[in-house]
TILUM-299644 format. One record per residue: residue in one letter; x, y, z of N, C-alpha, C in turn. Coordinates in steps of 0.1 Angstrom, whole numbers, plus 2048, in hexadecimal, padded with zeros to 3 digits. Layout:
residues N
aXYZXYZXYZ ...
***
This chain:
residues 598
x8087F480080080080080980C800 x8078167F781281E7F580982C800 x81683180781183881081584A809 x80F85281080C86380D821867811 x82287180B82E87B80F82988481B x81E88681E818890824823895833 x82689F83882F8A084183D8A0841 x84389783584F89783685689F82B x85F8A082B86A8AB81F8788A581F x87D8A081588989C8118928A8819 x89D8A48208A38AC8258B38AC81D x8B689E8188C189B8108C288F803 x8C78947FD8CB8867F28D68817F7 x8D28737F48D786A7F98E9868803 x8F086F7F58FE8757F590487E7FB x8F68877FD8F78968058F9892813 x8F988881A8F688582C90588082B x90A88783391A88483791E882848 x92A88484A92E87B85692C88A85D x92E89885992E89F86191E8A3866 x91489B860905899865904891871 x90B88C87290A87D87F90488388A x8F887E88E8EE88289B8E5888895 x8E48898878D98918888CF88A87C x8BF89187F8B888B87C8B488F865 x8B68848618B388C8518A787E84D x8A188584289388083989C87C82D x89C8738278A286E81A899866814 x89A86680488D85C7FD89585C7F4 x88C84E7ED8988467E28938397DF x8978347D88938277D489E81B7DF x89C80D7DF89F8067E88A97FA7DE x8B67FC7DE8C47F67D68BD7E67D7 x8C47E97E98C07D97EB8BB7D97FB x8B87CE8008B47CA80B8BB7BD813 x8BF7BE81F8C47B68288BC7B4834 x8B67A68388AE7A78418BA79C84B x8BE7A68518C979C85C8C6796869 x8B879586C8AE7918768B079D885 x8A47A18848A77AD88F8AA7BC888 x8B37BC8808BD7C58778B67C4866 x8B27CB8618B27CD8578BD7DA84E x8C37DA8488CB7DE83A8C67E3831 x8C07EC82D8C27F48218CA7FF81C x8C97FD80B8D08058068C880D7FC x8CA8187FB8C08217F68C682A7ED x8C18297E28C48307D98BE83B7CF x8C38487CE8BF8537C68CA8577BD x8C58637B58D18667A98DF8697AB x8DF86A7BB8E686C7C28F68647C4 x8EF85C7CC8F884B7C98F08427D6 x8F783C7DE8F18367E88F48377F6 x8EB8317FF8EC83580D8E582C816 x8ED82981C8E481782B8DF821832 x8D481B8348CC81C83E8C980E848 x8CA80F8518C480385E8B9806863 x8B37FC8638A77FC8728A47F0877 x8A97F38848A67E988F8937EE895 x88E7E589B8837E98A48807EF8AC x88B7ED8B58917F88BF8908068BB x89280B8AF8958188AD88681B8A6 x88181289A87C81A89586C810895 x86A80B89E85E8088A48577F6896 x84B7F58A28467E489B8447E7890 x83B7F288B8347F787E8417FB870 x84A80487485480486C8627FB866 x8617F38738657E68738637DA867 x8517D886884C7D286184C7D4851 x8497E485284C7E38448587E8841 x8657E98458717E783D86F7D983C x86D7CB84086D7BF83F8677B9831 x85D7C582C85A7C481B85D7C6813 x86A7D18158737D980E8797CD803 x8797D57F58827C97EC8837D77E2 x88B7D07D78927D87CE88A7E57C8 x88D7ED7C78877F87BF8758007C4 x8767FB7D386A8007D886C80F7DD x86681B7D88678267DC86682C7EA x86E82E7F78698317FF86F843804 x86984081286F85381987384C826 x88285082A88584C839888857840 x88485784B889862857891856862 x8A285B8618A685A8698B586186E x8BD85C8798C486387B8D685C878 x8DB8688768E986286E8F185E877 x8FB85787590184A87C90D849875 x91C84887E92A844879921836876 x92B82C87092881C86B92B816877 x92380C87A9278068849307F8882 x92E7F586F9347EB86C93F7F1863 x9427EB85C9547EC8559517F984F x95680084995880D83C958809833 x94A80A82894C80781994F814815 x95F81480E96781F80496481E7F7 x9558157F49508167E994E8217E7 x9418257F693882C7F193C83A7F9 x9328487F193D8507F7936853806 x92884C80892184D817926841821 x93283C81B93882D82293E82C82D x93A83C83593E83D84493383F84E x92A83E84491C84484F90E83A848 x9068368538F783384D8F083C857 x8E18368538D683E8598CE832863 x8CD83786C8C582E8768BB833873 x8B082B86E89F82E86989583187A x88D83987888483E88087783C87D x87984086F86783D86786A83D857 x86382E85286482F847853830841 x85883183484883682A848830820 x84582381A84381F81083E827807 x8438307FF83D8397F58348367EC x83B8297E183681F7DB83D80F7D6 x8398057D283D7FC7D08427F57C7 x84A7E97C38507EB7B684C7DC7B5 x84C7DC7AC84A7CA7A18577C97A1 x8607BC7A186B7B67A186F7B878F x87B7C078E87F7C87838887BD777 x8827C276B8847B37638957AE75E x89F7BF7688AA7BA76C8AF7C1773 x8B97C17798BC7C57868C57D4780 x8BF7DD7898C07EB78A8CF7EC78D x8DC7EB7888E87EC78B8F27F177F x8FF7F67879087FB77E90A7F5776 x9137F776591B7F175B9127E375B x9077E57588F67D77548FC7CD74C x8FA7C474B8FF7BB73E8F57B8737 x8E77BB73C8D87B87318E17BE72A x8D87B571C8D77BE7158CE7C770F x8D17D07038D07DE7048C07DB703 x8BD7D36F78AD7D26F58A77D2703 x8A87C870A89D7CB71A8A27D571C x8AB7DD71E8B07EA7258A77F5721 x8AB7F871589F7FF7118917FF70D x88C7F570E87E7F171187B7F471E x8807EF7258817FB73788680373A x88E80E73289381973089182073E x88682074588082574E88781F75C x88681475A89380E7658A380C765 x8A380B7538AF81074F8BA81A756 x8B082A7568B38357558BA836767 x8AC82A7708B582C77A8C4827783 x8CA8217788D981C7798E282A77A x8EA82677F8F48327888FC83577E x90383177490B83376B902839761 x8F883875D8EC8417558EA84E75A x8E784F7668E485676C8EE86276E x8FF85C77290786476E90D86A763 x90986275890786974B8FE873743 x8F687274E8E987C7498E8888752 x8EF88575F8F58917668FC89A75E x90989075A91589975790E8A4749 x9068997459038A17378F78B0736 x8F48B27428E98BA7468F48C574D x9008C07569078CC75B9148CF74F x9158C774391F8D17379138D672E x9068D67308FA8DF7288FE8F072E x8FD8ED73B8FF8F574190A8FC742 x9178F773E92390073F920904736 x9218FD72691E902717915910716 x90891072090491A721909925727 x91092573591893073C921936732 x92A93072C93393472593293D71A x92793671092293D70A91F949708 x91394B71490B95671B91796471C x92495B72192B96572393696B71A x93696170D93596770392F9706FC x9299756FF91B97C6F99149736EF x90F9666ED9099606E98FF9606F0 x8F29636E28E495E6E98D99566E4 x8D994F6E98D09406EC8C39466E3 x8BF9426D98B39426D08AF9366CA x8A39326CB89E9246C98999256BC x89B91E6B489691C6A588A91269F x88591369787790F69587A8FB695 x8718F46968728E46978698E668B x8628EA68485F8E86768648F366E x86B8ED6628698F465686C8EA64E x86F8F26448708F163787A8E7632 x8758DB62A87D8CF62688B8D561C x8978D26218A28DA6178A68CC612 x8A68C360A8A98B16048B78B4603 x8C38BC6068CF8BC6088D38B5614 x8DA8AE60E8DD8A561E8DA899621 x8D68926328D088C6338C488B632 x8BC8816338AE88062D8A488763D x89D88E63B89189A64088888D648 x88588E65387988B65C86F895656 x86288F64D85589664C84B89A652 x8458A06588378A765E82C8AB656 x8238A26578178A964980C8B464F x80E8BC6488018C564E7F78C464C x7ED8C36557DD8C66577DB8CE651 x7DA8DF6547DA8E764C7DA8E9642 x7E48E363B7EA8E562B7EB8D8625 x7E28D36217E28C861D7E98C6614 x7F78B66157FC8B36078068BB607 x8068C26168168CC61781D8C461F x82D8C962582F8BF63283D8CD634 x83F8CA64184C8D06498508C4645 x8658CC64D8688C165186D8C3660 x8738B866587D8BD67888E8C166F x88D8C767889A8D06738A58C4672 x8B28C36698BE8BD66C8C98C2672 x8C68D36718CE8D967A8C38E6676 x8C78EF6808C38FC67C8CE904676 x8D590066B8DA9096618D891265F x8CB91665A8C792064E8C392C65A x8B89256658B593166D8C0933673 x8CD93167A8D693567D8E0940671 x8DC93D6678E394865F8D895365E x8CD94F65D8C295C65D8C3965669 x8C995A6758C89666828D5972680 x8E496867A8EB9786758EB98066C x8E097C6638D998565A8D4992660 x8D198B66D8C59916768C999B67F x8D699B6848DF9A06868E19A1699 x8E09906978E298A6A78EC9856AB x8FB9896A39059876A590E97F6A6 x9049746B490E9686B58FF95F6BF x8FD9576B88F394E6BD8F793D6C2 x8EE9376CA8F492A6CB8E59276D4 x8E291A6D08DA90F6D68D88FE6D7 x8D58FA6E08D58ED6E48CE8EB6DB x8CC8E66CF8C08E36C68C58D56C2 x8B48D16C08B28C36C08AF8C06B4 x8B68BA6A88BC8B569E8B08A7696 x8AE8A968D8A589A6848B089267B x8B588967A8B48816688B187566C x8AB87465D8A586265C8B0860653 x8BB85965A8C78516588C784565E x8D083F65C8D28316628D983466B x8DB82C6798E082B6828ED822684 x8F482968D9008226919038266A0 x90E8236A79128246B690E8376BA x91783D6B291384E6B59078556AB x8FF84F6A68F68566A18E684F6A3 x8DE8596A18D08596A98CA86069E x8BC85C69E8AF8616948B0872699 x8AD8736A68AD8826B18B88836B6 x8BC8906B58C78926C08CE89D6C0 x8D88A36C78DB8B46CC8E28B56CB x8E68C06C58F08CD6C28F28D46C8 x9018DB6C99048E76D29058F26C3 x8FE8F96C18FB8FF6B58FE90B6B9 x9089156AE90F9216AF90E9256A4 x90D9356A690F93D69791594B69D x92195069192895F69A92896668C x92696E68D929979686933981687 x93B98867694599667A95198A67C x95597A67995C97567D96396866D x97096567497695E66C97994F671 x97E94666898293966F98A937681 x99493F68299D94368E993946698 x98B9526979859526A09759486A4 x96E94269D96A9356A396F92D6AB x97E9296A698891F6AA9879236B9 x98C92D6B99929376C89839396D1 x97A93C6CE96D9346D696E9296D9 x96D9206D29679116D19759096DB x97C9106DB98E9096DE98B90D6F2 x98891C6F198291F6FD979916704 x96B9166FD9629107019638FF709 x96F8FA70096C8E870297D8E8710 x9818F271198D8F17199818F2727 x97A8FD72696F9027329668F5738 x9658EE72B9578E672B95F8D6731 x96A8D272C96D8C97319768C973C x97C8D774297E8D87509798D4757 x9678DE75995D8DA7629568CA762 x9578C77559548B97569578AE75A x9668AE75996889F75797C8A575D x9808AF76098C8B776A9938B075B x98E8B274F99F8B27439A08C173F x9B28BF7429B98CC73D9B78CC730 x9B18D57259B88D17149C08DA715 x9CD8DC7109D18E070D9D08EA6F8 x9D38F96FD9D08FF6F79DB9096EB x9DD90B6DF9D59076D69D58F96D3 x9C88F46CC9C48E66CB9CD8E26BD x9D18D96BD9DA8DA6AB9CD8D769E x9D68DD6949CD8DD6889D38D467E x9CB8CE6789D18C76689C88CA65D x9CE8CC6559C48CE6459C08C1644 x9B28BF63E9AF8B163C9B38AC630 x9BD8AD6279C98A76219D08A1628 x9D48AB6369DB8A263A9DE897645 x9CE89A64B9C588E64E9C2880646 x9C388863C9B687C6359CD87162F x9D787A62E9E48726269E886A632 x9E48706429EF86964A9E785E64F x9D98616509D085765C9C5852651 x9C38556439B585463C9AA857643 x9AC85C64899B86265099C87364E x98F87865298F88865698988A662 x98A87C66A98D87D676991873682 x99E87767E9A68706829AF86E693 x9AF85D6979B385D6A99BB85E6A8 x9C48666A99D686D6AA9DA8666B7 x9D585D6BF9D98586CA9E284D6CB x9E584C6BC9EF83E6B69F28446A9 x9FB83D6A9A0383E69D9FF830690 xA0782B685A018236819FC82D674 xA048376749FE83F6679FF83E65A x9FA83D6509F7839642A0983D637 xA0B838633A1683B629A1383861D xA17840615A1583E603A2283E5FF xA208325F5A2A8275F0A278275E3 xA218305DEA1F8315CEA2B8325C9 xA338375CBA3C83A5C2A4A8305C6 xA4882B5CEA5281D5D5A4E8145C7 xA3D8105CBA3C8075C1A338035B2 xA3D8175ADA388145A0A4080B59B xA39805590A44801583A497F1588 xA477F0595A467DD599A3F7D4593 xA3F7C9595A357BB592A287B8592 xA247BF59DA1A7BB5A9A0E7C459D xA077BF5989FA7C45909F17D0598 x9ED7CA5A59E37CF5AE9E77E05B0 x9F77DC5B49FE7EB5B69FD7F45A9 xA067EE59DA067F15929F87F6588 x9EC7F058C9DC7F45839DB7FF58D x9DB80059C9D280A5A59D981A5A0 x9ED81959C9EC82459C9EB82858C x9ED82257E9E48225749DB828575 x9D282857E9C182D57D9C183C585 x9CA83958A9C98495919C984B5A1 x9CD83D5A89CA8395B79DA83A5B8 x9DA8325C09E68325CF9E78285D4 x9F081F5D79F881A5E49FC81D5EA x9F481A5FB9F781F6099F781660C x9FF81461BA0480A626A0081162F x9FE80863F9FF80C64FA07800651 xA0D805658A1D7FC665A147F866F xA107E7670A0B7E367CA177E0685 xA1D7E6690A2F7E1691A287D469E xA357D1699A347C269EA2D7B669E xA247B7692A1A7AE691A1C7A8685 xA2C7A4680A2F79867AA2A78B679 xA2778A684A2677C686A14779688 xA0F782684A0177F6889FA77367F x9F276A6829EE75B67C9E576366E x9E975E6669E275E6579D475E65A x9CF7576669BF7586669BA76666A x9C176C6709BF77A67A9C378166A x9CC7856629CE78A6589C078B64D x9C077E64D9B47806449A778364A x9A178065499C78965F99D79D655 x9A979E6559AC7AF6569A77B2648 x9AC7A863F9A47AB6329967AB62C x99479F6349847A063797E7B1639 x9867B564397F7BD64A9807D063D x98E7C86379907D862E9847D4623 x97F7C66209767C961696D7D0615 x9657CE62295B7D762A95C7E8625 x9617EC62096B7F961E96D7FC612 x96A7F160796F7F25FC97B7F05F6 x9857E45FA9917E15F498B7D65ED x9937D15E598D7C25DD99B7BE5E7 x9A27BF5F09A97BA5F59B67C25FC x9BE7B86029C87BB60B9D67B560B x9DF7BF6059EE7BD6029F57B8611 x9FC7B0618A057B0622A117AF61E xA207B1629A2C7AE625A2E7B1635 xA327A5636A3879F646A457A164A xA4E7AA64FA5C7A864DA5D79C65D xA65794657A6978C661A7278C66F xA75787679A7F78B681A8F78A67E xA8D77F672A9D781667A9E78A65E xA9678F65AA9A79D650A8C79A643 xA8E78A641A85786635A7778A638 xA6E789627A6378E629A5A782626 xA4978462DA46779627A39783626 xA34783617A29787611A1F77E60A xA1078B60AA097855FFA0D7875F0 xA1578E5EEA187945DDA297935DD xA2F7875E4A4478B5E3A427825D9 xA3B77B5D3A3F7735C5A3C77E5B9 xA3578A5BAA367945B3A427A05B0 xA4579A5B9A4D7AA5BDA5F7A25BE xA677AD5BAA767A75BBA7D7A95CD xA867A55CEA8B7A75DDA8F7B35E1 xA917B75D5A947C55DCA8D7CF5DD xA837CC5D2A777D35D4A6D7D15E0 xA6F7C55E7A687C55F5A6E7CC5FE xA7D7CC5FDA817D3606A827E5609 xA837E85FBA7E7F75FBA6D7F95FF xA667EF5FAA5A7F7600A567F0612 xA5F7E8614A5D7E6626A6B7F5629 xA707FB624A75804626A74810627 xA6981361DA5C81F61AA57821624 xA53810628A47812639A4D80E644 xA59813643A6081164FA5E80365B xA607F6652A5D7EA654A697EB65C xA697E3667A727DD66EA717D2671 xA7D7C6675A787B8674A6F7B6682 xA667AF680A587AC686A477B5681 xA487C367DA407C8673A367BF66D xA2A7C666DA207BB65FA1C7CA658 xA237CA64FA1C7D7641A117D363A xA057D863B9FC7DA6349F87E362A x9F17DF61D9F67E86149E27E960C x9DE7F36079D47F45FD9D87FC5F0 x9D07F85E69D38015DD9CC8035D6 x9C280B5D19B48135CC9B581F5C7 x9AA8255C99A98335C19AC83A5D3 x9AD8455D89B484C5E09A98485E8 x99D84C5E698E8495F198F83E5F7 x98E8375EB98C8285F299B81F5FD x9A58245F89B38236019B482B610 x9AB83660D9AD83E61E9A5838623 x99683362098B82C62799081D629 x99681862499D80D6269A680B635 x9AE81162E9BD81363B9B881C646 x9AF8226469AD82D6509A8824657 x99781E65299581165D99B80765E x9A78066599AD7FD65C9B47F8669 x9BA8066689C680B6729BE80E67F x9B180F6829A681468D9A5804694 x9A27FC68B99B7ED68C9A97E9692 x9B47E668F9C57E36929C17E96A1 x9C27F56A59C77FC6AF9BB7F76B9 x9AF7F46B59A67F36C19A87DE6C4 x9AD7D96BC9B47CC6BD9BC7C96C8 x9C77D36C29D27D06CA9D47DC6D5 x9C97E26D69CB7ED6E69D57F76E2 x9D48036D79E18066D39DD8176DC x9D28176DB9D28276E89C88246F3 x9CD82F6F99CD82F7079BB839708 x9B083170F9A58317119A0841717 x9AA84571F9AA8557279B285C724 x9B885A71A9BD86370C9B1870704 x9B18757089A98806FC9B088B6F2 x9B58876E59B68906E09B08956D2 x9B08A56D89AB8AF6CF9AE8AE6C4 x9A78B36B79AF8B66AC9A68BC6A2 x9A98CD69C9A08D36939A78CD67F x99A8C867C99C8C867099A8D1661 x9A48D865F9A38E56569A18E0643 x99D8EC63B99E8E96319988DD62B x9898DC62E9848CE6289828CE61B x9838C860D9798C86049738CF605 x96D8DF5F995D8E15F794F8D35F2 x9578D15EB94D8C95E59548BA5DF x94B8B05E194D8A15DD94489F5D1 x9498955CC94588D5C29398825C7 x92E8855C392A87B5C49208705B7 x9248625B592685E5AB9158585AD x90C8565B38FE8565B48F68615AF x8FB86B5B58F987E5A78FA87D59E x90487A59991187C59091088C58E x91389359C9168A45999228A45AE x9268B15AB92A8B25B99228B85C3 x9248B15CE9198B35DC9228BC5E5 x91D8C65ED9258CA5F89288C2602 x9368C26049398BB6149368BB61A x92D8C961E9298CF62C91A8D362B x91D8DC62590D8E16219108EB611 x9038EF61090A8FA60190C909607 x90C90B61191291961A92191E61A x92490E61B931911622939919618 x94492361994D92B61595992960C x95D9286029679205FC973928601 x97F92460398C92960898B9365F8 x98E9425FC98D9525F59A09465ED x9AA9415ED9B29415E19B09365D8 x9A09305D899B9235D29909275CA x98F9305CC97F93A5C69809335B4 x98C93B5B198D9395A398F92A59A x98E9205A398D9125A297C90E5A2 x9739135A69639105A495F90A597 x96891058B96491258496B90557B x97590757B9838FD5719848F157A x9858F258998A8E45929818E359D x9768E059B9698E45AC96E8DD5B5 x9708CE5B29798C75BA9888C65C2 x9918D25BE9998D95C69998E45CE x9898E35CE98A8F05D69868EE5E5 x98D8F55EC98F8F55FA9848FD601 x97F8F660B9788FF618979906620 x97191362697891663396F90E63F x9738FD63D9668F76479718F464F x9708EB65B9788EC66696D8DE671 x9748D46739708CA67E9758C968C x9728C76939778C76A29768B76A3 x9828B06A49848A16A698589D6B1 x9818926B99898906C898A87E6C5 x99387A6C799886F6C69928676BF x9918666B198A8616A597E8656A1 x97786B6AA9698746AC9648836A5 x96088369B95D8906969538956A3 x9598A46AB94C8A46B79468B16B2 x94B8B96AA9428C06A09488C7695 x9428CF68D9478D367E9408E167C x9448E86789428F36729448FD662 x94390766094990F65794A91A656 x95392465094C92F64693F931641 x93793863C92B93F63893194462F x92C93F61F92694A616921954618 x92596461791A97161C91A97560A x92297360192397B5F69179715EB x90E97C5E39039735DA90B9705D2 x9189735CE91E96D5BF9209605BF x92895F5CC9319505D49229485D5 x91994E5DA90D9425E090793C5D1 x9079475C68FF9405B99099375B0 x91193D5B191B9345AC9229225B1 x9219255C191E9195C89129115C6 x90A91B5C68FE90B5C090090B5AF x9039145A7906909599909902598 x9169015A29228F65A091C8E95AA x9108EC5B090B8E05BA8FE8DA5AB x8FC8E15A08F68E05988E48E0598 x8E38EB5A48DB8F15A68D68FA598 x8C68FE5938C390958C8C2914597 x8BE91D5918BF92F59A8AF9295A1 x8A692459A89891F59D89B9185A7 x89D90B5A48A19065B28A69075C0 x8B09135BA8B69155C68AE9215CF x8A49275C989E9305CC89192B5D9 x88C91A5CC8839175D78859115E0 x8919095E38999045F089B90D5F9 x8A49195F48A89215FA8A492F5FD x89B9365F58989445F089994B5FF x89094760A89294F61689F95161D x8A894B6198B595161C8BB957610 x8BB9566088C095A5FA8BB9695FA x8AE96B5FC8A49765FE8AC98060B x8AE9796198B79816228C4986622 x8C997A6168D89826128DA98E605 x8CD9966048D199E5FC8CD9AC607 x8CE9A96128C89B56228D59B9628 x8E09B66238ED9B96278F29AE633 x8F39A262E8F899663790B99863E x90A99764691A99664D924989645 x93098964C93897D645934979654 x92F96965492996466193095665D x93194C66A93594166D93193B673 x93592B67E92B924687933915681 x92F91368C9339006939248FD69B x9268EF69991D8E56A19208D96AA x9258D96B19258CB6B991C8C36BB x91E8B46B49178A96BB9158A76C9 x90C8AF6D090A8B26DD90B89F6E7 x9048966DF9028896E59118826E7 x9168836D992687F6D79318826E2 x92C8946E693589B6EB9378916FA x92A88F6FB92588770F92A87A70C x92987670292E8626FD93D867701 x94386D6FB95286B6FB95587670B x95287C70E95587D720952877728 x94686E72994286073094885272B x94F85072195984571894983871A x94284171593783771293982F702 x93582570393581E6F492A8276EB x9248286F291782D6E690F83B6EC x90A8416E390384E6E68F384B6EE x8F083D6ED8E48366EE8E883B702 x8F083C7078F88387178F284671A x8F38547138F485F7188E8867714 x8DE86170E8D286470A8C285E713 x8BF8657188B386371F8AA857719 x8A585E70D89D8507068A184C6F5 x8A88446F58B18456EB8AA83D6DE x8AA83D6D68A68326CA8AF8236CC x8AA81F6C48B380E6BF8B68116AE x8BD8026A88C380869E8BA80B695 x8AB8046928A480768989E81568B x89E81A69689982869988E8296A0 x88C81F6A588081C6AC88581E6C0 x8768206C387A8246D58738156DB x87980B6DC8737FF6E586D8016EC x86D80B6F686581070385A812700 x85481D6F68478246F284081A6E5 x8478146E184680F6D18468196C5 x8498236C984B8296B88568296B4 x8568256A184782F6A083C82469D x8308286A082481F69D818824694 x81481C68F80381F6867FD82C68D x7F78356897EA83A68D7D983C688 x7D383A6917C584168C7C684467C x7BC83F6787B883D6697B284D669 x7AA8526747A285F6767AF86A671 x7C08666777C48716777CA87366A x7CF8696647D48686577CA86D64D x7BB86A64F7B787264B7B0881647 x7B48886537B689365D7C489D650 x7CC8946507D689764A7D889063C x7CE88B6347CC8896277D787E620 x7DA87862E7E88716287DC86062B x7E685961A7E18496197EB84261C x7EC8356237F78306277F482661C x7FF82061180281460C80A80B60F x80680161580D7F461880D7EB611 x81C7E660F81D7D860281A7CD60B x80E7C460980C7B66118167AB609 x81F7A661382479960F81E79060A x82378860081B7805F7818778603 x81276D60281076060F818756602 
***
């Protein structure tokens, strides 16, 4: 029978009652960890967001009636205790940080009662995730959740101080508009109203973030909550938040010089890491030649080498066709993994297929000097030896080699070298480093178009000594976009702004936009930049990412309240699900479903 609060008032969380309280009387409420019935003596441990805290009651203290019902007490029953604090009378748990004190109970209150939980409410859970989040609700009350949803609610809160005292101001942007099909694919909204019309949920607030320095608000930023219907993986979610910025009157340097500020501030208070300041920069050339990524874990080494020119003009076909065509031969130094079993090797080739190689070159230097390869009956002796020379092979080394068109070689070896290091433990887990990535590509190829897409968005700013490349080389022309990496982790991205109409029209010809089209995607900003627009900028941080990798959570699913699964679905609620035939037709929409044949 669940009893009233009536009369009493929490006087502390759980955590809050310390040794310098002893003798004195406090109210605490919480859920019930566990229970110890020691005959005479009962044990509890009580738990709030807090962490935990024993409580005792003997009969003596806290009478027949209170007695009896701690004797009911089991996991996860909600109660209220009044009693008074107490050194330990038994050993010091230096677990916990109340491990010198309990509470001798006076009066307890069954608040409410719990059904025996379909798993047990405890740290680092081994359910798995499916029941987890189907009970999300009992999920959430695990301590390690809990601390991650703390920490991520008090760096909301720095992000904002800091800000604020930037002269940044907080403006919230619309959750409907207008479908821009650039990008990823648009979550739809159909309107009642407007029949046969639809919004969409924002992918970012881009567009109104440039309309507010249109607008002439300087420097804006908000926690805004983000749509795409993408596929899912470990850091990405159907929903999910952004630390969203926009400054005006400003160039690449100074973003940097905020944002460099900002995460030194933000991961002090968080988590006590010093970053050190300035954060280093690499052009993504020279990201993408050393690590094949453009965002790349600099916390190991194992960096990419090109051996094109070692091994032009050799035996070996594979080498010889890739650079013909216009690709590359690159290597990564596994050092000391000579000797690894041919089954583990092919294992690794397996794994570059995934990637796009039709395959995977090795050359083994031995602990005698000799090599043992998949391609030394191609190749002459000396020619192995210049190219285990290239890659700085030493005897015990396993050189791994791809050779492709340049794309397909950096996505190869880049995951290659990732996959290797998380193998063999090659960095250090409380390692964090920073790294801004400069100079991206404006625009990529994409061979499903068959036209060029922006990298970023079609805003972004082409580097002012690439301008005259739009036209003759679109594909050499450089960005002023800019990534903030932290240990293999893109944790946000930004750019330059287009403010000039020449650069903006010209950028969508070359995205092979008409002036028409681009007018009706775009016209309301196109329309604002003829009102005297500023040269304006802005970054975004993957707000979820940012909490995954300060909590060294596997997944973003850990630091999110109610998170999706991989289909995009919420196990807890069931969506998404059917509705009302009334409302769909409310909203003029016909559902067609293909019936399986039987």
């Amino acid at each position: 029978m669940a009893e009233s609060m009536k009369g009493l008032k929490r006087t502390h969380r759980c955590t809050e009652v310390a040794k310098e309280q002893t003798g004195q009387t406090v109210t605490v409420m919480g859920w019930v960890q566990k229970s110890r019935n020691k005959g005479g003596i009962i044990f509890v441990d009580l738990r709030d967001r807090s962490g935990i805290l024993q409580l005792i009651f003997e009969e003596a203290d806290c009478g027949a009636e209170n007695f009896g019902k701690a004797e009911r007490l089991r996991s996860e029953f909600c109660v209220a205790v009044v009693g008074t604090v107490e050194e330990r009378s038994g050993a010091v748990n230096t677990n916990l940080k109340t491990g010198e004190i309990e509470i001798r109970a006076k009066e307890l209150r069954i608040l409410s009662e719990a059904q025996t939980p379909p798993f047990p409410v405890e740290e680092n859970s081994k359910t798995r995730d499916e029941l987890r989040l189907k009970y999300r609700f009992l999920d959430l009350r695990r301590p390690d959740i809990q601390r991650n949803l703390i920490l991520r609610s008090q760096v909301a809160a720095s992000v904002r101080a800091f800000l604020v005292e930037e002269g940044f101001l907080e403006i919230e942007t619309p959750m409907l508009m207008k479908s821009t099909p650039e990008g990823a694919r648009d979550y739809l909204v159909p309107s009642r109203v407007h029949p046969g019309s639809f919004y969409a949920l924002p992918q970012s607030p881009q567009l109104f973030k440039q309309l507010l320095m249109c607008s002439g608000y300087d420097r804006y930023f908000q926690l805004a909550r983000c749509f795409r219907d993408e596929d899912l993986r470990a850091d990405r979610q159907p929903e999910f938040t952004q630390i969203d910025m926009e400054l005006s009157f400003v160039d690449i340097d100074d973003v940097i010089d905020v944002n460099e500020r900002l995460l030194k501030k933000v991961f002090k208070e968080a988590i006590g890491l010093d970053i050190l300041l300035p954060i280093q920069r690499m052009t993504w050339q020279e990201a993408m030649d050393r690590f094949g990524s453009d965002k790349p874990d600099t916390r190991f080494g194992m960096e990419l080498k090109d051996v094109s020119q070692t091994v032009a003009g050799c035996g070996f076909g594979v080498f010889t066709s890739a650079l013909e065509n216009g690709g590359s031969v690159r290597g990564i130094n596994a050092k000391g993994q000579a000797a690894m079993p041919r089954k583990k090797i092919d294992a690794l080739v397996e794994f570059a297929k995934g990637f796009g190689a039709k395959g995977l070159a090795y050359l083994a230097v031995q602990e005698d000097g000799s090599f043992k390869s998949s391609f030394a009956k191609f190749m002459k002796e000396e020619e192995l030896s210049a190219l285990a020379e290239a890659m700085e092979g030493q005897p015990g080394d396993l050189l791994l080699f791809a050779a492709d068109k340049n794309k397909v070689v950096w996505d190869v070896l880049g995951n290659l070298r990732l996959e290797i290091a998380r193998k063999l433990e090659l960095f250090d887990k409380n390692q964090f480093n920073f790294l801004w990535i400069t100079e991206f590509p404006l625009l990529e190829w994409s061979e499903e178009q068959n036209r060029f897409v922006a990298m970023h968005h079609p805003f972004t700013m082409p580097m002012e000594e690439d301008l005259d490349k739009l036209d003759a080389n679109p594909g050499a022309v450089r960005a002023k976009a800019y990534d903030i990496v932290l240990n293999g982790t893109e944790l946000g991205g930004g750019s330059v702004r287009i403010f000039q109409n020449d650069i903006q029209e010209k950028m969508f010809e070359v995205l092979g936009f008409t002036k028409e089209q681009a007018r009706e995607q775009f016209g309301f900003l196109l329309e604002a930049f003829k009102y005297g627009v500023p040269p304006h900028a802005g970054l975004a941080y993957g707000f979820d990412r940012l909490i995954m990798l300060m909590t060294g959570a596997d997944s973003i699913r850990e630091v999110i309240a109610f998170p999706k699964v991989k289909d995009a679905s919420d196990l807890m609620t069931n969506a998404p699900d059917t509705v009302d035939d009334r409302q769909l037709e409310e909203l003029g929409i016909r559902i067609g479903v293909a019936k399986e044949e039987e």
